[in-house]
MIBALO-159072 format. One line per 2 residues: number of its first residue (from 1); their letters; for each residue x, y, z of C-alpha. Coordinates in Angstrom, 2 decimals. Layout:
<sites>
NUM) A) X,Y,Z | ...
</sites>
This chain:
<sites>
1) XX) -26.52,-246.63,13.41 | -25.25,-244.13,15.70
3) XX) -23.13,-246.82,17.93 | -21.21,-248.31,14.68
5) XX) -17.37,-248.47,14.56 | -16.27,-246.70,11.33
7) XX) -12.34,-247.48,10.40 | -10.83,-245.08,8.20
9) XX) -6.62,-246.27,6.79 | -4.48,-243.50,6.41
11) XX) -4.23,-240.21,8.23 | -3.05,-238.15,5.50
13) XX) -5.25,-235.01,5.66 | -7.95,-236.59,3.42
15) XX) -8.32,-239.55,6.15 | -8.23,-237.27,8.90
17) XX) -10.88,-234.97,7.14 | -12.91,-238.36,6.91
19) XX) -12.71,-239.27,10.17 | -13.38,-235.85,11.85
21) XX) -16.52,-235.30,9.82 | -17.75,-238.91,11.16
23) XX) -17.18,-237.81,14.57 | -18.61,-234.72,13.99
25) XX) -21.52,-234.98,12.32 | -22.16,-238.75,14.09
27) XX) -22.02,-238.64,18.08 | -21.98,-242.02,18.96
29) XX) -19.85,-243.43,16.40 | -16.56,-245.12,17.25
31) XX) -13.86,-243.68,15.25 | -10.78,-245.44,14.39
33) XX) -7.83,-243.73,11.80 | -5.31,-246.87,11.13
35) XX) -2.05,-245.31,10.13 | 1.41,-247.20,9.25
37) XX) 3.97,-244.29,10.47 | 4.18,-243.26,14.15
39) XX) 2.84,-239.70,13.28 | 0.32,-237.93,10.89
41) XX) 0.73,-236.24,7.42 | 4.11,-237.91,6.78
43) XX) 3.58,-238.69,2.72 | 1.74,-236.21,0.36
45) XX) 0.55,-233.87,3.12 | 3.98,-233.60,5.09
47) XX) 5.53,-232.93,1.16 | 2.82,-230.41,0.32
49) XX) 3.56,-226.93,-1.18 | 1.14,-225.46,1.01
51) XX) -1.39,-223.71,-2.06 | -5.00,-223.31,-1.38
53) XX) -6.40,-223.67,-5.10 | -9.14,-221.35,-6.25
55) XX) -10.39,-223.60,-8.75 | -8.86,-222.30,-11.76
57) XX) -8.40,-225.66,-13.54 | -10.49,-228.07,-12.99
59) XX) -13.02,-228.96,-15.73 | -16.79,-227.52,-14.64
61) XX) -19.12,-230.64,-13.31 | -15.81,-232.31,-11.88
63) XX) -15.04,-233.61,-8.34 | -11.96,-231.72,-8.49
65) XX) -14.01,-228.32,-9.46 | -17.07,-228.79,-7.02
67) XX) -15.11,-230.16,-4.16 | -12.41,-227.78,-4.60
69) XX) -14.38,-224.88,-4.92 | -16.51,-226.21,-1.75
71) XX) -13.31,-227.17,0.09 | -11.68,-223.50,-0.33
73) XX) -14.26,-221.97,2.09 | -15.02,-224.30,4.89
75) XX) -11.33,-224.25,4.83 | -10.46,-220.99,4.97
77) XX) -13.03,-220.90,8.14 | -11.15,-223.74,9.63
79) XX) -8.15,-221.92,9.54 | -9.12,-218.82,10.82
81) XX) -11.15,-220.42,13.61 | -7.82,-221.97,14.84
83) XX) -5.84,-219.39,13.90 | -3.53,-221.97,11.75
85) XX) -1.95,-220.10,8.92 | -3.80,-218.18,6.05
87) XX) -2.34,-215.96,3.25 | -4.35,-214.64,0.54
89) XX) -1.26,-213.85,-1.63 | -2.99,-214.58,-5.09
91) XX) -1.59,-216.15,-7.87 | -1.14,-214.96,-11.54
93) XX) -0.96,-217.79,-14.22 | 1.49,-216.33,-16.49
95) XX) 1.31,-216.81,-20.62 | 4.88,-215.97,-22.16
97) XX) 4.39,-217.02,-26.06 | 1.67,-216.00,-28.72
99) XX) 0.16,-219.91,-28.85 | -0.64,-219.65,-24.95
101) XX) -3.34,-216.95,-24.89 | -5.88,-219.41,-26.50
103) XX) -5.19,-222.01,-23.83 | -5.33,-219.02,-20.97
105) XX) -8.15,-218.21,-22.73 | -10.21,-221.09,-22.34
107) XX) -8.70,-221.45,-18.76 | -10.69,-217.97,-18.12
109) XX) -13.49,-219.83,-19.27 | -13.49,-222.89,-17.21
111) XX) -12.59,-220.48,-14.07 | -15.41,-218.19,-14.62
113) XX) -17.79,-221.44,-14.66 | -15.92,-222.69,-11.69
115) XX) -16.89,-219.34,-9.90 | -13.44,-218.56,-9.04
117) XX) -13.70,-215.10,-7.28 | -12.81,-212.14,-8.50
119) XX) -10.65,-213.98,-11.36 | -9.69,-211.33,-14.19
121) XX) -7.13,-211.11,-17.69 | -4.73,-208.66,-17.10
123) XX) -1.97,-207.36,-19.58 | 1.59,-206.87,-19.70
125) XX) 1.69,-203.56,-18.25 | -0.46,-204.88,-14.92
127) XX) 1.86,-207.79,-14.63 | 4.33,-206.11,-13.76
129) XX) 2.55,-203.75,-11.55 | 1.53,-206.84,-9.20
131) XX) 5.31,-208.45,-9.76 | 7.63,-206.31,-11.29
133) XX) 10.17,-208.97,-11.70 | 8.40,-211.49,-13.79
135) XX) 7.98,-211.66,-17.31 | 4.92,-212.77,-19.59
137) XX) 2.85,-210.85,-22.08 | -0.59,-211.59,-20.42
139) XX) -2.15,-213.90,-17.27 | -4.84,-214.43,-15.16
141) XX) -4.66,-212.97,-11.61 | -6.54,-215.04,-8.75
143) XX) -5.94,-212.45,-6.00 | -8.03,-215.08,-3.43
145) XX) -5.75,-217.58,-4.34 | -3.51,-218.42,-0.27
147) XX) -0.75,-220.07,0.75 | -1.56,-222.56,4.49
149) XX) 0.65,-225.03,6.00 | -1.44,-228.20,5.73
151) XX) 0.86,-230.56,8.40 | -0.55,-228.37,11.04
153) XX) -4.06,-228.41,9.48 | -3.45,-232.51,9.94
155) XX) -2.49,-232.52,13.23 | -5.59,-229.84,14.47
157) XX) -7.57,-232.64,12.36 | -5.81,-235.16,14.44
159) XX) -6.83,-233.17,17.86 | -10.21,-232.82,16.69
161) XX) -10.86,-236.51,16.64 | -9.77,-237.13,19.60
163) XX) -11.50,-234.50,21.34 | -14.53,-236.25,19.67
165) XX) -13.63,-239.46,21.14 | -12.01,-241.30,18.41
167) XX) -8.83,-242.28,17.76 | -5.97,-242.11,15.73
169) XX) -3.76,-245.02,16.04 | -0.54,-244.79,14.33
171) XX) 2.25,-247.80,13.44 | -0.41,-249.75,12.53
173) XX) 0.17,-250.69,8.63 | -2.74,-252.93,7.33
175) XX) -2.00,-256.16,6.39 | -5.00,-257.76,5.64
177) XX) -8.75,-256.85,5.51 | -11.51,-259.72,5.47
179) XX) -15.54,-259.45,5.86 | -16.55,-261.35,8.58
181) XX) -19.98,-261.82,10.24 | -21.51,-258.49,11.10
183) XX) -18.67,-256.21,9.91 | -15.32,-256.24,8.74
185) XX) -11.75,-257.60,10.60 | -8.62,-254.70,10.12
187) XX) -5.16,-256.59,10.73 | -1.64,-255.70,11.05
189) XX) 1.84,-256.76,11.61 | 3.44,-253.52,13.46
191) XX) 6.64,-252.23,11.52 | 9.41,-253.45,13.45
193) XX) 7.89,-255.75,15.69 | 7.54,-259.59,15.60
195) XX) 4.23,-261.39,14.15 | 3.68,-262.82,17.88
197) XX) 4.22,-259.68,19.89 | 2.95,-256.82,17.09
199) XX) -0.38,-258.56,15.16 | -3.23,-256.20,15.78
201) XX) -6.65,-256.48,14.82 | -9.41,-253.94,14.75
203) XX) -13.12,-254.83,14.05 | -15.44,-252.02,12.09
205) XX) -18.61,-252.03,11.01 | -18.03,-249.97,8.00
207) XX) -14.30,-249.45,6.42 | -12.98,-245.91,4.50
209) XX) -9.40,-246.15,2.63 | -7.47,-243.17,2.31
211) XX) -4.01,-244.77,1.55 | -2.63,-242.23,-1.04
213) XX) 0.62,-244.02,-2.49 | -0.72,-247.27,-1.15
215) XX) -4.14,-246.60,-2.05 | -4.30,-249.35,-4.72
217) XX) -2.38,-251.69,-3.06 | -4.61,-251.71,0.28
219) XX) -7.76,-251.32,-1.90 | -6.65,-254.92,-3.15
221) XX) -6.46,-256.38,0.24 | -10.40,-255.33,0.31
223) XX) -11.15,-257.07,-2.88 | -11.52,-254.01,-4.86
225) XX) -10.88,-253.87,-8.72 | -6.78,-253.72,-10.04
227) XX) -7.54,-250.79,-11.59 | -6.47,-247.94,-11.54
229) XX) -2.65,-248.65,-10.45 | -0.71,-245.48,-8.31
231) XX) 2.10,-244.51,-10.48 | 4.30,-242.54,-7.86
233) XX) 5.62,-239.33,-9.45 | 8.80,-237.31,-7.80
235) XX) 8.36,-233.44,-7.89 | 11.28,-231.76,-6.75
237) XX) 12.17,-228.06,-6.27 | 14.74,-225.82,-5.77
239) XX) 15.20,-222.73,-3.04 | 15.55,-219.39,-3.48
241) XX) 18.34,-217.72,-1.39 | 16.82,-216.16,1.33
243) XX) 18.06,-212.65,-0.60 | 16.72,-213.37,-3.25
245) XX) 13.12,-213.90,-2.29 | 11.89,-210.46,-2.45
247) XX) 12.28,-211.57,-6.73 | 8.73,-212.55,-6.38
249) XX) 5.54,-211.89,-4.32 | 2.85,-213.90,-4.58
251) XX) 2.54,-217.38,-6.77 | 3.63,-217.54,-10.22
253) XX) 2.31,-220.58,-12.24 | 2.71,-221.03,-15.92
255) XX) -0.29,-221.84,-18.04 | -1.09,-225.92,-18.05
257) XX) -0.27,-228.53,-20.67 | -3.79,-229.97,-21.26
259) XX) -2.63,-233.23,-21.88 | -1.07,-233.30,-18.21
261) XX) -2.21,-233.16,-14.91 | 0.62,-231.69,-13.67
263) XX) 0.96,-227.58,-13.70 | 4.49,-227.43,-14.33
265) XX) 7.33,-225.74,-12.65 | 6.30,-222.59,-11.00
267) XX) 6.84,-219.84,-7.94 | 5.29,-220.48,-4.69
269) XX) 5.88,-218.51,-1.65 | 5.31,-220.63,1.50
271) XX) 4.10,-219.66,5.10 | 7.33,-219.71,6.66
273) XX) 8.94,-216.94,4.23 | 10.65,-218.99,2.05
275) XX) 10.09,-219.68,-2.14 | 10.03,-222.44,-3.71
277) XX) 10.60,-223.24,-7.56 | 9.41,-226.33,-9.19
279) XX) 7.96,-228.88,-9.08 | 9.15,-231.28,-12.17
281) XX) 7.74,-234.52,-12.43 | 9.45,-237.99,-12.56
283) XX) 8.88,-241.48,-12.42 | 9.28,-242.16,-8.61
285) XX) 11.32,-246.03,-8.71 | 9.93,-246.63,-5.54
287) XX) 6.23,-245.68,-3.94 | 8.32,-243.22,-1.38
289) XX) 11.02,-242.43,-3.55 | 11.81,-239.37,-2.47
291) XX) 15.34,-239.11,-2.77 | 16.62,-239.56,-6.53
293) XX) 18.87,-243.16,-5.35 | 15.92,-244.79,-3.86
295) XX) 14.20,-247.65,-5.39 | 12.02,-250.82,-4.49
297) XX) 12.09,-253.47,-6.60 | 8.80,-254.61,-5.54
299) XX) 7.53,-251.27,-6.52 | 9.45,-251.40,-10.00
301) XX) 8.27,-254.77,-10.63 | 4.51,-254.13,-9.94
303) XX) 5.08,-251.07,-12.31 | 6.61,-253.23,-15.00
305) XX) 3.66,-255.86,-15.15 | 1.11,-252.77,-15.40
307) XX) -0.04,-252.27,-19.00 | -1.09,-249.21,-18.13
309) XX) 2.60,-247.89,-17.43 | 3.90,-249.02,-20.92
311) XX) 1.26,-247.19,-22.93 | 1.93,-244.08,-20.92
313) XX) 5.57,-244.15,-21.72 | 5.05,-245.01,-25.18
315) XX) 2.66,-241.61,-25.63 | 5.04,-239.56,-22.95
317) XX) 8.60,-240.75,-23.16 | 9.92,-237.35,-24.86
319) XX) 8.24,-235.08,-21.74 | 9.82,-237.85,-19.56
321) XX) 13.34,-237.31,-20.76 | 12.70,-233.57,-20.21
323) XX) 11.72,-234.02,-16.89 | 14.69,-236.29,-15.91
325) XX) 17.31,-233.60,-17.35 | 15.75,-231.02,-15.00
327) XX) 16.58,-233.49,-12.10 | 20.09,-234.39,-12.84
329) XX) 20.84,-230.92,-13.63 | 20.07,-227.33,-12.40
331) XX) 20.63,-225.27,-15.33 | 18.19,-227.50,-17.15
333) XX) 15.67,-227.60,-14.14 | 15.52,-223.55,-14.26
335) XX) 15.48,-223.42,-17.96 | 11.79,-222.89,-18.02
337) XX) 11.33,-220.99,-14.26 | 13.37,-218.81,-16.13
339) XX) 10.80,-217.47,-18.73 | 8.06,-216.55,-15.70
341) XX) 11.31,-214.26,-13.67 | 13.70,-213.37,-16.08
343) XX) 16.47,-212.17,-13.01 | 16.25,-215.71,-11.66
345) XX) 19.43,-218.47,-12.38 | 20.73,-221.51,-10.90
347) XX) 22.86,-219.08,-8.82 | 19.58,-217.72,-7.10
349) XX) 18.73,-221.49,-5.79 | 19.51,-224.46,-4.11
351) XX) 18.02,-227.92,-4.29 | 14.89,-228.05,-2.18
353) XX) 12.91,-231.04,-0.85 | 10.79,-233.24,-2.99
355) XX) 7.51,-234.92,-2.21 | 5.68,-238.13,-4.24
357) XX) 2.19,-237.47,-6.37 | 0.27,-240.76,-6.22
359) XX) -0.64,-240.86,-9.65 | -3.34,-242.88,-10.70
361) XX) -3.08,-244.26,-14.13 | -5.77,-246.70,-16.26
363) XX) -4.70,-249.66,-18.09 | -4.89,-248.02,-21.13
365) XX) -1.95,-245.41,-20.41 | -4.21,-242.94,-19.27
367) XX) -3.35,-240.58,-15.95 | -6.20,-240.17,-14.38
369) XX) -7.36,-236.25,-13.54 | -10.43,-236.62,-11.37
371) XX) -10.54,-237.96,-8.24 | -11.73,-241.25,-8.19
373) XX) -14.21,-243.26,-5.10 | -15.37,-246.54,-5.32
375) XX) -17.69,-248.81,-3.10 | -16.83,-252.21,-2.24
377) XX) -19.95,-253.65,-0.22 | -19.00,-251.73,3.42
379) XX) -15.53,-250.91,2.10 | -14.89,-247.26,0.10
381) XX) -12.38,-246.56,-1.45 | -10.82,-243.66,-2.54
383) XX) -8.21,-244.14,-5.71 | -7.35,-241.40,-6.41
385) XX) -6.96,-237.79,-4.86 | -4.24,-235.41,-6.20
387) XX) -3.73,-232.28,-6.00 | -6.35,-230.08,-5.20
389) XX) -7.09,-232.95,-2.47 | -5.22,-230.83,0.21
391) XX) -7.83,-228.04,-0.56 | -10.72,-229.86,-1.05
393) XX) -9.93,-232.03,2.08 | -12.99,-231.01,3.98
395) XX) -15.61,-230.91,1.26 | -14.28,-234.78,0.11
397) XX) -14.71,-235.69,3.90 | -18.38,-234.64,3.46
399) XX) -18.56,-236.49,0.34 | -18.08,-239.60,1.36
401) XX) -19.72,-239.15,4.74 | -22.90,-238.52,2.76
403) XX) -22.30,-241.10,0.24 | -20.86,-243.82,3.10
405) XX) -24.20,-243.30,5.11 | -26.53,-243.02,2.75
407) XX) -25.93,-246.04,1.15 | -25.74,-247.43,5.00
409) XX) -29.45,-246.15,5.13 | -30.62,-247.79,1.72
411) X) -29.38,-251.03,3.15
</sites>
């Protein structure tokens, strides 16, 4: 129905996506984006690295690979379009011992079925032609692979609803959700304000959650399954000094753990001139822990009754110990950057920001690599969306448009 409210909780840029596709593709639909801080992108998209992914790793059929291979192209039209910030700067995935060229190897593979453009193997000798400072004895070189600052993509999102007609209503952190007759009753007690003065209710015919590192815990107010639980994961990175930038050009990755959906700690130029090295990846003690000292005991105790977080750390607990040395010290932290640009040392750096992965994780142990939608009756929810979701932002927004209103037309 063209006059419906639609509600969509969070405006990360996956939520705004949502919410500017509705207005887009629906005239005549009342849009509504619910968000708990007082402006957009604050969580994983304000803590974003900035890389457009080409689709390198993502197995073939996947949401990840079709979305973010769809995503990467209305994208980089957005961008231009609005003349928000663009860099083609490629990216070489580097291999630096014998026993990684069978795993680049079959990462060739999946790109070439991914129809990653103008992907090729190059050798030693060509490394060092693109980046004569880093080391490796073969990679991959995505030279489509770009660099964006997604914050400003949010808040051109942000404008775009508006201009639609909708809105985007921030300090508004959802409470409770209930179905009542003919749709379904948002509420929320305002951050800050008393019950009696701040309590705000919004009624929607149809409701989208985009929550990132409250995903699960807001998909529960809706009734939806337990699982799978956000496990929030701290990546932090170091600086290099400004003079020391020119060390490398364009993005330096190293080639992925399979058993890990997390790339490891790697080069990445960023729009405003500067590089970044990292990230690692630790057990966050608190859903926003973004600072190593902060912690929520409601957080740690929700994590501690998961069975699901047990059974990872009984299969992971050596790579966690890793991870935590690289955070409490430098020299441990650039250890590995180390192998990728030989020249670089904890003298080249200083500690850099850090954002929070919402991590989804199965009760068995398992860390879950796709993204991850369900449907709860007029309610979808979306459980899980890591990284590529910043790329594929605009290609999940039509995913769930199509899949929100067709099932509205089957009804």
């Amino acid at each position: 129905m063209a006059d419906e409210t639609i509600g969509i909780v969070g405006a990360g840029i996956v939520g705004l996506a949502t919410a500017r596709e509705i207005a887009l593709r629906r005239p005549g639909t009342r849009v509504v984006v619910l968000e708990k801080e007082h402006e957009v992108a604050v969580h994983q998209t304000g803590h974003n690295s900035g890389v457009v992914h080409a689709g390198i790793y993502y197995a073939p059929g996947s949401l990840k690979a079709d979305l973010c291979v769809r995503g990467v192209s209305i994208l980089r039209e957005y961008c231009q379009d609005r003349g928000l910030p663009y860099e083609e700067i490629g990216k070489l995935v580097v291999a630096v011992r014998p026993d990684e060229l069978g795993r680049m190897e079959n990462l060739y593979e999946r790109a070439r079925n991914n129809h990653v453009p103008e992907l090729r193997k190059i050798s030693q000798e060509e490394i060092k032609e693109l980046e004569p400072h880093v080391g490796g004895i073969a990679a991959l070189h995505s030279p489509r692979t770009a660099i964006t600052d997604y914050p400003a993509i949010a808040r051109e999102f942000a404008k775009d609803i508006e201009a639609s007609g909708g809105e985007v209503r921030l300090g508004f952190p959802v409470t409770s959700i209930a179905n009542v007759p003919g749709g379904i009753e948002v509420a929320s007690g305002q951050v800050g304000v008393p019950p009696a003065e701040g309590w705000g209710r919004v009624r929607v015919d149809r409701l989208i959650l985009c929550a990132g590192l409250h995903s699960d815990a807001v998909a529960k107010l809706a009734q939806d399954k337990k699982a799978p639980k956000i496990i929030p994961f701290r990546g932090e990175y170091m600086l290099l000094k400004p003079e020391r930038t020119h060390l490398v050009r364009g993005l330096i990755y190293p080639v992925p753990d399979p058993r890990y959906p997390f790339l490891g700690v790697h080069f990445t130029p960023r729009v405003d001139g500067s590089v970044e090295v990292g990230p690692n990846a630790v057990l966050a003690l608190a859903r926003e822990g973004y600072k190593l000292g902060r912690f929520s005991l409601k957080d740690l105790a929700g994590l501690a009754a998961y069975p699901g977080t047990w059974r990872m750390a009984a299969q992971h607990w050596r790579t966690g110990i890793k991870e935590y040395r690289g955070s409490l010290s430098a020299s441990a932290f650039m250890k590995d950057a180390k192998l990728y640009v030989p020249g670089v040392g904890v003298s080249d750096v200083v500690r850099g920001g850090a954002g929070v992965r919402a991590q989804a994780l199965d009760p068995d142990g398992t860390l879950v690599d796709d993204f991850r939608i369900h449907r709860v009756g007029r309610i979808t929810a979306v459980r899980n969306a890591p990284s590529p979701a910043a790329t594929a932002s605009m290609a999940i927004a039509e995913h769930i448009v199509e899949a929100v209103f067709s099932a509205s037309s089957a009804n």
